[in-house]
Structure formats: C-alpha cells, structure tokens
C-alpha positions as CSV (number, residue, x, y, z in Angstrom):
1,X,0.0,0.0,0.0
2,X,2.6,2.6,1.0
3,X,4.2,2.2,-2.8
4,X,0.5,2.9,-3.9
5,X,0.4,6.1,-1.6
6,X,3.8,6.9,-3.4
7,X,2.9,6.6,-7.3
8,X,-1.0,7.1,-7.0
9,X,-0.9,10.7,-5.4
10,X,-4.5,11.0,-5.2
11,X,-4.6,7.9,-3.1
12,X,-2.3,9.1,-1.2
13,X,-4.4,10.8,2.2
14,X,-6.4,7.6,2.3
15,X,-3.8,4.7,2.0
16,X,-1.3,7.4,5.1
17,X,-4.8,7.4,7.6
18,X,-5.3,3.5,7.1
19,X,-1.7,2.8,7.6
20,X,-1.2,5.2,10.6
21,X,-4.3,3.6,12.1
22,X,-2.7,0.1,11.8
23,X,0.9,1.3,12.9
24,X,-0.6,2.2,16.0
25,X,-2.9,-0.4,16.7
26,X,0.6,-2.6,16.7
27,X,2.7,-0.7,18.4
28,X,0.0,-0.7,20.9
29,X,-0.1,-4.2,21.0
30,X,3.9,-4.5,21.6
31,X,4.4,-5.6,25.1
32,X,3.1,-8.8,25.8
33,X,5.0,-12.4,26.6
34,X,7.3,-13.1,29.0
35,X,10.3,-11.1,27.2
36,X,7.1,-8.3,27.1
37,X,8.6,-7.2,23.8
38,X,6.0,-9.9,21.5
39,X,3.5,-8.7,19.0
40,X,0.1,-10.9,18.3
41,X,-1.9,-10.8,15.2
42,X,-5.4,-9.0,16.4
43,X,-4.2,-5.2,16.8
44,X,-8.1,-4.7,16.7
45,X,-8.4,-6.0,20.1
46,X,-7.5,-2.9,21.9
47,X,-4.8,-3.6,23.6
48,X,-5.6,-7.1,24.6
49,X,-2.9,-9.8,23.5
50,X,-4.3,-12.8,21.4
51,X,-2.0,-15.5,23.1
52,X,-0.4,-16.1,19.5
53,X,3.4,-14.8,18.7
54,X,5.9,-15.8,16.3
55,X,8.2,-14.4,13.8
56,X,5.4,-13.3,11.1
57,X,3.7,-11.5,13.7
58,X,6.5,-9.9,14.9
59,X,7.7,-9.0,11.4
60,X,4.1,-8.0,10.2
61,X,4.1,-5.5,12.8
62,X,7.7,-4.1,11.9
63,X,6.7,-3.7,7.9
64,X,3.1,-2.2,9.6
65,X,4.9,0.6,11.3
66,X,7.9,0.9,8.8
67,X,5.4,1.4,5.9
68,X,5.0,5.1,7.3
69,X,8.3,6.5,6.9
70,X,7.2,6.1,2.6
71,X,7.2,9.8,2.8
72,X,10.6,10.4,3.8
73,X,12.0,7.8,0.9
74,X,12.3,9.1,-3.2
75,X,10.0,7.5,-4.8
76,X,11.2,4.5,-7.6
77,X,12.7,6.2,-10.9
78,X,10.5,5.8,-14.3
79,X,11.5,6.6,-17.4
80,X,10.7,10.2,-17.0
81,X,12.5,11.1,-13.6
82,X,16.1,9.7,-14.9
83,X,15.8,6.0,-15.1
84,X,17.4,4.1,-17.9
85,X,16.6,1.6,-20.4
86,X,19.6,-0.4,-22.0
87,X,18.5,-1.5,-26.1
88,X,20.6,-4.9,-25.9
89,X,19.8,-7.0,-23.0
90,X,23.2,-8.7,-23.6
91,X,25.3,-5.4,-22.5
92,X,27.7,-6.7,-25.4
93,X,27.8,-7.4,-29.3
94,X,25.7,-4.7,-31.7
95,X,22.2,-6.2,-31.8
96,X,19.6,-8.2,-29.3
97,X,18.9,-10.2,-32.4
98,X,22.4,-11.5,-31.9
99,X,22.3,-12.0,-28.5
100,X,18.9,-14.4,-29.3
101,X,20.9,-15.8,-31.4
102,X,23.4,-17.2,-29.0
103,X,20.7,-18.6,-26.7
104,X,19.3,-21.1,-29.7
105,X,18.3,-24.4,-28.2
106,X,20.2,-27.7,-29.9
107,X,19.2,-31.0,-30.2
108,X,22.0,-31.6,-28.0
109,X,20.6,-29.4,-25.6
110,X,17.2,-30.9,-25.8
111,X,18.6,-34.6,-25.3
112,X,21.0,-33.2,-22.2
113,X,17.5,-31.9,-20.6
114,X,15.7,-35.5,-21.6
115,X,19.0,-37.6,-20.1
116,X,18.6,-35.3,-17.2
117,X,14.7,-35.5,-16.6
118,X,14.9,-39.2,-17.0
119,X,17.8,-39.6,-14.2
120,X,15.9,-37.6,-11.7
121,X,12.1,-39.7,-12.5
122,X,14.2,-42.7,-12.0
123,X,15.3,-41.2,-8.7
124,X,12.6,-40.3,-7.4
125,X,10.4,-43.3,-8.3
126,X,13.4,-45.3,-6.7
127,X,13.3,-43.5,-3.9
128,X,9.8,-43.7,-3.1
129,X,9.6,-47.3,-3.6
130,X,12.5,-47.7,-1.3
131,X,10.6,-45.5,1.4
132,X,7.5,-47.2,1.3
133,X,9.4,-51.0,1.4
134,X,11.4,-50.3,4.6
C-alpha cells in the first residue's frame, strides 16, 4: 500500500490514515509475553494480546509501522525522472537479435534436458519405492 500512496498521489491521504491507524494499533499491541517485547496478530483488540506470537507477527508489525516512513523515501525512478533503459539486453555485441541468437536451443541441448529429466524420474520413483518398502 505505502508504494500505492507513493505513485498514485490522489490515493495518497487515504492509504497514510489507514496505515497510521494500523501502525498504532501494533505498536499498541507490543508488550506482551514473557520477554514483554512480543507482537500478536489482532491489533483490533484494543490492547488485549491474542495468546499467538511468532516471527510473522513480529515481522508483520515491523513492515506495519515501517510502511509510514514512505514519505521520507524518493520515490522508484520511471523513465521520465532519470531512469534508464539499455536497447541490448546482452550489455555486449551490436544487436539483441544476436544476442537471441546465441541462446538457440540444440538438439543436444534438448537430449541433455531428456537424459537429465529421466535420471531424476528414476530417482525419485526409486526412492519412493525404497521409502515405502522399509
């Protein structure tokens, strides 16, 4: 949402109040467990901590609150603000149609990638057989 607020400026009052709103609800919601520094995941319960903690709740909270410094961050480049667009995708050689070129699948590449699917069906077939026998 908070790249939204950046490149849709008329969205941009709406997206700030609904994103300030949730930033406070978690830090609000910052001090429970034993180390009293665990988020949950229901910020709506005023305050109240939902017994649940974890990583993704913790880091859900971070990336909550964080989403509200977007206004003190450029916002990404287009074409028209200095950003670049390179003509060969290669970086090398005078045309992409040569660089294509170079990337043209054999028949030696396509019987590699058969020799090579084959090997690892046999695998895993063996391997499940094995698993299931013992």
């Amino acid at each position: 949402m908070a790249l939204t607020a950046t490149m849709a400026s008329f969205a941009k009052d709406f997206i700030m109040e609904k994103l300030r709103t949730s930033a406070n609800a978690a830090a609000r919601h910052c001090s429970f467990g034993e180390d009293r520094n665990t988020y949950g995941m229901k910020w709506s319960l005023n305050g109240e901590w939902d017994n649940s903690c974890g990583v993704g709740m913790q880091l859900s909270a971070l990336e909550t609150v964080q989403s509200n410094l977007i206004a003190h961050i450029a916002a990404p480049v287009t074409h028209n603000t200095g950003g670049t667009i390179k003509e060969n995708p290669a970086a090398e050689g005078d045309t992409a149609d040569e660089y294509i070129r170079e990337l043209a699948v054999t028949t030696r590449d396509c019987v590699s990638a058969g020799l090579l699917t084959t090997c690892m069906l046999l695998l895993l077939i063996g391997t499940t057989v094995w698993m299931m026998t013992e």
